[in-house]
C-alpha positions in Angstrom: -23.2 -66.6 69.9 -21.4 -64.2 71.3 -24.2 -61.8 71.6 -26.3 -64.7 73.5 -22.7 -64.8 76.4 -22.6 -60.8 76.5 -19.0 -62.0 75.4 -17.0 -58.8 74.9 -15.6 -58.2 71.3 -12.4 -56.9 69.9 -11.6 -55.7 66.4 -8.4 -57.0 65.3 -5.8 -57.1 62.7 -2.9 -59.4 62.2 -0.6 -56.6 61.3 2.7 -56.2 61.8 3.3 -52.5 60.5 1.3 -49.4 61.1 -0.2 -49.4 57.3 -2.0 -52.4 57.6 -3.9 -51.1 60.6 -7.6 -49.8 59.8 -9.9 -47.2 60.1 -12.7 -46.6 62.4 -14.6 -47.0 59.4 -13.4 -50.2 58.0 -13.8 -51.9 61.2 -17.5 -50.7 61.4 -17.4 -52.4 57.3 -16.3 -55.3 58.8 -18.6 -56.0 61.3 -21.2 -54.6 60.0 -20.2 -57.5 56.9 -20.0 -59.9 60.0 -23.9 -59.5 60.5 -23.8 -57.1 63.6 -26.3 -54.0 63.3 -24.9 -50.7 63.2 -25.2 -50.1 67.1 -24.0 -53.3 67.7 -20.8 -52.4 65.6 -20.2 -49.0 67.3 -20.5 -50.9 71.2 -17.7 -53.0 70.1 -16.0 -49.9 68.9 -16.4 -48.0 71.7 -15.1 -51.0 73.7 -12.1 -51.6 71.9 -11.1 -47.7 72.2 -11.8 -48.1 75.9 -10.1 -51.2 76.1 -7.1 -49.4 74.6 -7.1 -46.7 76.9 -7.1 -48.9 80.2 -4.1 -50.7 78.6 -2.2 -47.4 77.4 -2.8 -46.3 80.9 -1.4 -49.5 82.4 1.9 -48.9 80.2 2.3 -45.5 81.2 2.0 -44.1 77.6 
C-alpha cells in the first residue's frame, strides 16, 4: 500500500538506549523480511539517513 501512495518510509525502533538501536544491515533484514526488494529496501534507507540529516541540521548538531 504504501508503495501504490509513493508514501515515504521510515525504519524505526522503539528503543530507549543506544544498544537497542540497529544496523544498516538489520534494517535492510527487516525490510527486506517485510516483502520489499532489495532496491526498495536501500530507497527507504537512503531516506531515512537523509531524513536524519535535515533534522540534525535543524537542531544545530
Amino acid at each position: 500500500m504504501a508503495s501504490e501512495t509513493h508514501a515515504q518510509l521510515v525504519i524505526d525502533t522503539d528503543t530507549h538506549s543506544p544498544e537497542n538501536l540497529i544496523t544498516e544491515e538489520k534494517a535492510k533484514l527487516v525490510l527486506e523480511g517485510a516483502g520489499m526488494s532489495p532496491a526498495e529496501a536501500r530507497r527507504v534507507i537512503d531516506s531515512n539517513q537523509a531524513l536524519l540529516d535535515i533534522l540534525k541540521a535543524r537542531m544545530d548538531w
